[in-house]
C-alpha positions in Angstrom: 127.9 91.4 148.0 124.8 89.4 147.2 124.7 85.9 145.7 122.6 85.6 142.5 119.1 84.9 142.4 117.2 81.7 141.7 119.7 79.7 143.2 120.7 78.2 146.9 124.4 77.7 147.5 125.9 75.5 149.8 127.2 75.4 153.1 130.5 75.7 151.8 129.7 78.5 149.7 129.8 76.7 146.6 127.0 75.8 143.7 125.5 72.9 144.0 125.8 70.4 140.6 123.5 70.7 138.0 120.1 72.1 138.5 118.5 71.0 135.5 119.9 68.5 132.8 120.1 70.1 129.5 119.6 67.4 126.6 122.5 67.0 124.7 121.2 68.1 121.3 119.8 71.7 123.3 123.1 72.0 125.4 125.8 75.1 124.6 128.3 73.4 122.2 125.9 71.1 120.3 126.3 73.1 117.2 129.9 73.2 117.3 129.6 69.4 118.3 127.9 69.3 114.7 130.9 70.8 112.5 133.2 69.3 114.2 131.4 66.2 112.6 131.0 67.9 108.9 135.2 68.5 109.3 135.6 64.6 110.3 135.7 63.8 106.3 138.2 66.6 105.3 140.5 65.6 107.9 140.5 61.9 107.3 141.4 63.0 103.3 143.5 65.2 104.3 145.7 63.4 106.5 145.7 60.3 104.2 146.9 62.9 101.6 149.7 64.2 103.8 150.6 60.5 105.1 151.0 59.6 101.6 153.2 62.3 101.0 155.5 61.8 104.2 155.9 58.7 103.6 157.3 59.8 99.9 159.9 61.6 101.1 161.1 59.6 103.7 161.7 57.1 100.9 162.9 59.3 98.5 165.2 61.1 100.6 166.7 57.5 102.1 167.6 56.2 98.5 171.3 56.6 98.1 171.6 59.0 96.3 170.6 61.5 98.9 171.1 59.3 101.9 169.8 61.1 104.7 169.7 59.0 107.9 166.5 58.2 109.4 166.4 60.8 112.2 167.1 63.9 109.7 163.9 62.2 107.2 161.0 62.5 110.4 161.5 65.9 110.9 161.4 67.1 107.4 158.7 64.2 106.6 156.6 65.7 109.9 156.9 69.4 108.3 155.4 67.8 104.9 152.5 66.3 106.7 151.2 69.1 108.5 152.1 71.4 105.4 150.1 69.0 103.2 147.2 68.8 105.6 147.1 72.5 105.8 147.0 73.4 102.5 144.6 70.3 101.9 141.9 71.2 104.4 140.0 74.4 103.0 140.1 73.0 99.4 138.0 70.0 100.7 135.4 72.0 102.8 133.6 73.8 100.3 129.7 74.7 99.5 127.4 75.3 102.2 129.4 73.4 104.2 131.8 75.9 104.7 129.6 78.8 104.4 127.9 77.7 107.3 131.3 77.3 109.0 132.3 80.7 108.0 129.0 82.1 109.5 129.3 80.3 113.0 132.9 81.5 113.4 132.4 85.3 112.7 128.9 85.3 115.1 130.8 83.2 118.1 134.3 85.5 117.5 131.9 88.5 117.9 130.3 87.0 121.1 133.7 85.3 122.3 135.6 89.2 122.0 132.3 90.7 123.8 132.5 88.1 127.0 136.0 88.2 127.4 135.5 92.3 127.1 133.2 91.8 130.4 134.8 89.0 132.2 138.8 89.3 131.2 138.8 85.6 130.7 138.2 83.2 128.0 134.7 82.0 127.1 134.3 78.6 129.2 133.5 75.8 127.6 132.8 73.1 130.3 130.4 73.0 133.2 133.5 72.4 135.5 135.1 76.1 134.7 131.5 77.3 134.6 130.8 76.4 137.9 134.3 77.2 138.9 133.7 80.6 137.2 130.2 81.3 139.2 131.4 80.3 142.7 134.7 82.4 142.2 132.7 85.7 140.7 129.1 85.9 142.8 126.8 88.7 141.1 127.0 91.8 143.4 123.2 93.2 143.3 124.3 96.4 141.6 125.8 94.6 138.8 125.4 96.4 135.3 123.7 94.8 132.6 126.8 93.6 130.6 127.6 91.6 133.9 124.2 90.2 134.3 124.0 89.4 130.6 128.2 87.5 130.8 126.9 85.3 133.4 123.4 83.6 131.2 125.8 81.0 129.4 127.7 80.0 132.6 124.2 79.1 134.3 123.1 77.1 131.7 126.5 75.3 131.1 125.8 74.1 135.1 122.2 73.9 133.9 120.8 76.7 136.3 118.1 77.6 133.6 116.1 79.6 136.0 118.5 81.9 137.1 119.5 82.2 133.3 115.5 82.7 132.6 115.5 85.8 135.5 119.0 87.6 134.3 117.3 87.3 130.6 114.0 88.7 131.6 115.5 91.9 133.7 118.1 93.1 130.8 117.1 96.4 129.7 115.4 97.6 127.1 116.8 101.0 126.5 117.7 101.0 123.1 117.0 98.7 119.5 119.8 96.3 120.5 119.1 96.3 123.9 115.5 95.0 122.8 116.5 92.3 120.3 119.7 91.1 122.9 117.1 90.7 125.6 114.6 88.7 123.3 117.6 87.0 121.7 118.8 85.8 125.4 115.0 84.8 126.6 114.8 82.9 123.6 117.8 81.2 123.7 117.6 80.4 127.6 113.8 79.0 126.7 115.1 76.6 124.0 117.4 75.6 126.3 115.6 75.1 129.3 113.5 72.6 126.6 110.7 75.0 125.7 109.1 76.0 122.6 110.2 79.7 121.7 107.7 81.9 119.8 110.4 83.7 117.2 107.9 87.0 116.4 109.2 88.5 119.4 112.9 87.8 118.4 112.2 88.8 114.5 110.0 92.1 115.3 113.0 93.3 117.4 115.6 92.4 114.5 113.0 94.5 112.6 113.3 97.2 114.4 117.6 97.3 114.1 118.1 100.7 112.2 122.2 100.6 112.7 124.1 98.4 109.8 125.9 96.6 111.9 124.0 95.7 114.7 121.4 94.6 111.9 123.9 92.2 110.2 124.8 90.7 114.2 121.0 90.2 114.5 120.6 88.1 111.2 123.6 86.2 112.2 122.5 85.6 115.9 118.7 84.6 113.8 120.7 82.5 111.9 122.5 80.5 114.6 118.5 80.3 116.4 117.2 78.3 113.6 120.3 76.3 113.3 120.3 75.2 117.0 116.6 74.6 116.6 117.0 72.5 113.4 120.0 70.5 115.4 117.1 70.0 118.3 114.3 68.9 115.5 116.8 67.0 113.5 116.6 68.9 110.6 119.0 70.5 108.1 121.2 72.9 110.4 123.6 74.2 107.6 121.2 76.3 105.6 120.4 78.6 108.1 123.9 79.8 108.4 124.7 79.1 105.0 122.2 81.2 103.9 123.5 84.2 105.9 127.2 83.7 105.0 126.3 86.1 101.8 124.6 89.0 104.2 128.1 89.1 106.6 129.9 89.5 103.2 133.3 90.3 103.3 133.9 91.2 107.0 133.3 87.6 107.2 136.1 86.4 104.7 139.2 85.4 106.8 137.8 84.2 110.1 138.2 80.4 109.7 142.2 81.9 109.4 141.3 83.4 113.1 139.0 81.0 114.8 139.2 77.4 112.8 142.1 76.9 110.9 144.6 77.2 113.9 143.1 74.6 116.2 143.5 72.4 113.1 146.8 73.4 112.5 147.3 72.3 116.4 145.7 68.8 116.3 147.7 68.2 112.6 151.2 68.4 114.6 150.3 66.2 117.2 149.4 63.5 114.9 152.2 64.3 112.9 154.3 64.0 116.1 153.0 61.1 117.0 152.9 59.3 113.3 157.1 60.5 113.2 157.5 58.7 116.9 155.6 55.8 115.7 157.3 55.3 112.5 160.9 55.1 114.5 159.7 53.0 116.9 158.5 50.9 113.9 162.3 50.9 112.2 163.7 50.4 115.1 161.9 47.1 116.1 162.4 46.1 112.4 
């Protein structure tokens, strides 16, 4: 077993920190970074809608004609918050807004179910379980190309762009695909390492994409390009996968219900939760 190349490990065994810092606005997770911004407004309107209406029925349902103590009214005025704030959320993210939302999901759901097909784990999402991820799974020198290609975001997450750059530059180029994955990887380790990328490469491959649906991945994975380059520039981000959202079509329609809407659903009872505990802490004292 050989450790991978373009980097020295330790005596311990271990990488070393980060190689090279990644600005923020080029780093893995910037984009998502970016919605999670464009969702900050929906939420707040949405969970003032859902307060609202909490606080309505523990009212209502303490008037004496119903009479329900206080402790029987939180858990029924909890279940109306998050219901609320469910059913509020995807009517206030509309337009290209939530096209471009739609887009990023389907792309990263696609990538996230290929990784985890390679690795058996979870995409990682901080440089910790990166790193953590590297030292525990060296790349054996015989490795297959899927392998090489699983461990490119994991380097740059710990900022190791050259050993990102080298795995990019030896995946094959056997078939279409293979071709526009390897230019799509170069590319996208070179914008990360800070470079300028030269998209006719990237575009002549996509080109050159004769199956349906590995030509619809490829104008979703050009898609997310531009929009991590318009994040980098500071310019208008959403288009780029708003525009797209019409080629993925219906194979698209669904996946905030997979990827989105459950984390939401998540966060929505722990601030319900915690609103309820406040709220009888509150009575109480009074």
């Amino acid at each position: 077993m050989t450790a991978r190349p373009g980097r020295a490990r330790g005596s311990d065994g271990k990488l070393p920190p980060v190689v090279v810092p990644i600005p923020e606005e080029r780093r893995i997770g910037a984009l998502a970074a970016r919605f999670r911004r464009v969702l900050r407004t929906p939420l707040i309107v949405a969970n003032t809608a859902a307060g609202v209406a909490a606080f309505g029925v523990i009212l209502v349902a303490g008037q004496p004609a119903i009479g329900l103590p206080l402790l029987l009214r939180m858990p029924i005025a909890i279940g109306v918050f998050v219901l609320v704030a469910c059913a509020a959320l995807p009517y206030l993210l509309r337009g290209p807004a939530r096209a471009a939302l739609e887009s990023f999901a389907w792309i990263g759901r696609w990538d996230a179910l290929r990784w985890s097909a390679v690795t058996g784990v979870k995409p990682l999402a901080t440089p910790e379980a990166a790193r953590a991820w590297l030292d525990a799974n060296p790349m054996r020198g015989d490795a297959p190309p899927p392998v090489r290609l699983a461990r490119i975001e994991p380097l740059l997450l710990v900022g190791d762009v050259a050993a990102a750059s080298k795995l990019a530059a030896g995946l094959p180029a056997d078939s279409p695909w293979d071709r526009f994955d390897r230019e799509y990887q170069r590319a996208f380790v070179d914008f990360s390492g800070g470079g300028r990328v030269d998209p006719r490469p990237l575009r002549a491959a996509a080109v050159a994409l004769a199956d349906p649906e590995e030509r619809l991945r490829g104008q979703a994975l050009l898609a997310l390009g531009a929009a991590r380059v318009a994040v980098a520039a500071g310019d208008d981000w959403i288009a780029p996968l708003a525009d797209v959202r019409e080629a993925i079509g219906e194979v698209g329609d669904g996946v905030l219900r997979l990827e989105v809407w459950p984390t939401l659903f998540r966060l929505e009872v722990v601030v319900a939760l915690a609103a309820g505990v406040l709220g009888v802490i509150l009575v109480g004292l009074g």
